[in-house]
GUROVO-351123 format. One line per 3 residues: their letters; for each residue z, x, y of N, C-alpha, C. Coordinates in steps of 0.05 Angstrom, whole numbers, plus 5000, padded with zeros to 4 digits. Example, Ala and Ser with C-alpha at 12.3 -4.5 7.8 and 13.67 -1.06 7.14 Angstrom:
# residues 2
as) 5156:5264:4886:5156:5246:4910:5156:5264:4934 | 5142:5257:4955:5143:5273:4979:5157:5258:5001
//
This chain:
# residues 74
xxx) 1381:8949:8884:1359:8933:8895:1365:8929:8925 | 1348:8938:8939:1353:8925:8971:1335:8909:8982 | 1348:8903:9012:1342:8874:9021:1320:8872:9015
xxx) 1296:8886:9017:1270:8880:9025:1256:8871:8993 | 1262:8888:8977:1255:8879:8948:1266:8862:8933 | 1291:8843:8945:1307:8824:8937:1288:8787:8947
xxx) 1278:8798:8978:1257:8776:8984:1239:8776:8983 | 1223:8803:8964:1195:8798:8954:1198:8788:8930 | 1221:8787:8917:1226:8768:8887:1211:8740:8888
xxx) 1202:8732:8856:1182:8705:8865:1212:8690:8845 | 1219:8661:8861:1235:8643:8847:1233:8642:8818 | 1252:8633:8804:1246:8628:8777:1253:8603:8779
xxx) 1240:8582:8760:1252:8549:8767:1240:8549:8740 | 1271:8527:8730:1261:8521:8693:1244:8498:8697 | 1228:8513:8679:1202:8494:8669:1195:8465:8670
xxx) 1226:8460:8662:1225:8435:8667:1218:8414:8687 | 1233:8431:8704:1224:8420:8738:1200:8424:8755 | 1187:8444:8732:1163:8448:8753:1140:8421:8745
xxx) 1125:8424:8760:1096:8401:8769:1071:8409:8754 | 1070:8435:8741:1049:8436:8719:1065:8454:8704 | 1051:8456:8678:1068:8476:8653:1047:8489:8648
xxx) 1058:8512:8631:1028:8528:8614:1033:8515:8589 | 1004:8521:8575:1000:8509:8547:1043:8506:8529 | 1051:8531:8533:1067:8537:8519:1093:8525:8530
xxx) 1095:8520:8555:1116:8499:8561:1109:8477:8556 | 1084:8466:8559:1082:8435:8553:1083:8431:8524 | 1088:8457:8504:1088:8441:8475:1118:8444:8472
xxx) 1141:8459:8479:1164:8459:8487:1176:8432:8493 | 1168:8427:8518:1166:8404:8537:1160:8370:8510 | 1143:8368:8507:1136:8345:8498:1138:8346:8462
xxx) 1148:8370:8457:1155:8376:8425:1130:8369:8412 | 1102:8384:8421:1080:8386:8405:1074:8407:8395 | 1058:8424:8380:1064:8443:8370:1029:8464:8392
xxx) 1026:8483:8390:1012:8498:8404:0982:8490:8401 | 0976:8492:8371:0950:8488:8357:0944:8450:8371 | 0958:8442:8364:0958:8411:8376:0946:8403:8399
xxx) 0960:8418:8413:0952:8420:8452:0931:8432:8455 | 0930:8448:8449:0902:8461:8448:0873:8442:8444 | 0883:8428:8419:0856:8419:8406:0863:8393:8421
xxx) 0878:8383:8430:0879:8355:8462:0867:8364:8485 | 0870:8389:8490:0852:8408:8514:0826:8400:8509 | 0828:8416:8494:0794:8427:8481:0788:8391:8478
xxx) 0794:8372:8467:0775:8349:8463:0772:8331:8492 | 0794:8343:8513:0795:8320:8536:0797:8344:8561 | 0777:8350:8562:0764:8379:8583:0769:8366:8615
xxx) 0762:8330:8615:0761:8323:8639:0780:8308:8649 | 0797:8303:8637:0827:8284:8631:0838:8298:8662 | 0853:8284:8680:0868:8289:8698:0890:8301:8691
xxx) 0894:8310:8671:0923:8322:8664:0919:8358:8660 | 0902:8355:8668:0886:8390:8662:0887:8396:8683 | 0893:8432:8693:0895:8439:8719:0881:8469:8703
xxx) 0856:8479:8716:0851:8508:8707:0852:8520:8736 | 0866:8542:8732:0876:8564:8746:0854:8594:8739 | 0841:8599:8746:0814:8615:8728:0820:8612:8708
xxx) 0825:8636:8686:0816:8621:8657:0846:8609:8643 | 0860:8612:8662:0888:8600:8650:0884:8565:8654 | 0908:8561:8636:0902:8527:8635:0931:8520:8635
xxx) 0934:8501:8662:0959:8483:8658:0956:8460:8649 | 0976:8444:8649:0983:8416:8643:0998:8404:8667 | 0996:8380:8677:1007:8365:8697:1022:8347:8681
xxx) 1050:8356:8684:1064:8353:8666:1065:8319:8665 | 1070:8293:8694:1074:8278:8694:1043:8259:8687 | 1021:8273:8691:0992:8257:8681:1002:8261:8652
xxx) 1007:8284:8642:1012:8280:8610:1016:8262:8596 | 1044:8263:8610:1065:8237:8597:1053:8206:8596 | 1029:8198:8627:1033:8184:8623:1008:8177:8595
xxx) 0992:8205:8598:0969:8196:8575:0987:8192:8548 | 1003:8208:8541:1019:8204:8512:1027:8180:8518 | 1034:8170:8535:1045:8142:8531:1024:8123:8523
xxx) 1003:8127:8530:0968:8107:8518:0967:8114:8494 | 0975:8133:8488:0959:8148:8451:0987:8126:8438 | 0975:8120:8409:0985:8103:8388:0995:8129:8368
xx) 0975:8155:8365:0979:8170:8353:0963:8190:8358 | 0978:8221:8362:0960:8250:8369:0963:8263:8354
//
C-alpha cells in the first residue's frame, strides 16, 4: 500500500462512539432486536432520533436513549 492510498483510507471508529448508528448498530447498541427497530422507525417517522441519509436510515444514538428512557415498555 503506498502513501497516497494509505490517506485516501476512510477512518474506522467503533460504533460505539459514533453520533448516529445504522439500524443494525443501534439494535447491537441498545440490545433490541432488528424487526423491533424497524417497526419503532416505521411507527415514529418524525421522532428526532431519525436521521435519513437517502434511503438509508440512521439513529441518533443519544435522542434514542433519551426516548427509551420515556417508554415504560417497547
Amino acid at each position: 500500500m503506498n502513501e497516497f492510498t494509505m490517506s485516501m483510507a476512510v477512518p474506522q471508529i467503533d460504533f460505539w462512539r459514533q453520533y448516529n448508528l445504522t439500524i443494525e448498530q443501534a439494535c447491537a447498541y441498545f440490545c433490541i432486536g432488528e424487526n423491533k427497530m424497524r417497526k419503532i422507525v416505521e411507527e415514529h417517522p418524525t421522532e428526532r432520533f431519525i436521521l435519513k441519509n437517502g434511503t438509508k436510515t440512521l439513529i441518533k444514538k443519544d435522542l434514542f436513549a433519551k426516548f427509551l428512557d420515556e417508554q415504560y415498555a417497547i
